[in-house]
N, C-alpha and C positions, 0 to 999 in steps of 0.2 A: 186311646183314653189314658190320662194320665193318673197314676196314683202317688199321693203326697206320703213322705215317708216321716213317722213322726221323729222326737227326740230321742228316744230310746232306739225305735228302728235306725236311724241313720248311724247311731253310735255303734250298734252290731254289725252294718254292713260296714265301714269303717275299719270295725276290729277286723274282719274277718278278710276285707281288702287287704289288709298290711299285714296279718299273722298269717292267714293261710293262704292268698296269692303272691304273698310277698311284693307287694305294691307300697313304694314308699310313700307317706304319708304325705312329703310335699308334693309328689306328683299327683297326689287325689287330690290336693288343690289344687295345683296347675290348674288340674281337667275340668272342677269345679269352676275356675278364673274363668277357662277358655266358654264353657259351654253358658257364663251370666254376661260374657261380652261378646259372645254371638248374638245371644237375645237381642240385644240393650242395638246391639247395629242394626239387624231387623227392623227395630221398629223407627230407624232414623231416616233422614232422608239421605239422598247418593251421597253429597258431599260432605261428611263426617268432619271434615275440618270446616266447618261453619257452626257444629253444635259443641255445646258445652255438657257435660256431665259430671255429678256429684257422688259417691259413695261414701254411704255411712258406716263406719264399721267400728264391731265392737271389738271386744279385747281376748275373745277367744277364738279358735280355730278358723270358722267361718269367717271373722274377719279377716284374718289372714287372706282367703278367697275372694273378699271384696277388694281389699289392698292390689293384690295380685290382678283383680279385673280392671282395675283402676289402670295399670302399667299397661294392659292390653289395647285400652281403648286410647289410653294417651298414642301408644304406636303406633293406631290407626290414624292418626292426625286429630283428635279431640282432645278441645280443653278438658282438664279433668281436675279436681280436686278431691283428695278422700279427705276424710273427717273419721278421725277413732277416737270414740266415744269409751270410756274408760281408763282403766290404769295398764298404761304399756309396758310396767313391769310386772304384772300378770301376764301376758301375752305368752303362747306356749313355744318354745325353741323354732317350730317351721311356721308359724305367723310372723316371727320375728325375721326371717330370712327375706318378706318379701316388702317389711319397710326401709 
């Protein structure tokens, strides 16, 4: 069963990934990219270069993650477009690494 973590909760595990495991915060995106374009192949059919794919992303961290899933699924052979939604110079230093 799965449990959904809210905004506060995700922001403590977060903290606590990067200050006390010492996990740098872009590779919790990476992991984040890797594990919403695993999904996104799941539910496609075999031949991935036949589908197209869209990511909305906004201007904080998470987008970054969506950015980031955007480059994954393009590698699998899918069209891909992202879309960020917001001001990209808000974007925080590791969101910005992966436009």
């Amino acid at each position: 069963m799965y449990q959904i973590a809210g905004a506060a909760q995700m922001k403590e595990l977060d903290r606590q990934a990067i200050g006390e495991r010492n996990i740098p915060s872009i590779e919790l995106m990476e992991r984040a990219a890797e594990g919403v374009a695993r999904a996104a192949l799941d539910l496609l059919p075999r031949r991935p270069g036949k589908c197209r794919a869209a990511a909305l992303c906004g201007a904080g961290n998470n987008g970054g993650d969506g950015i980031a899933a955007a480059r994954l699924l393009f590698l699998k052979g899918l069209k891909v477009r992202a879309f960020l939604v917001g001001d990209m110079e808000k974007m925080p230093p590791d969101a910005l690494e992966e436009t």
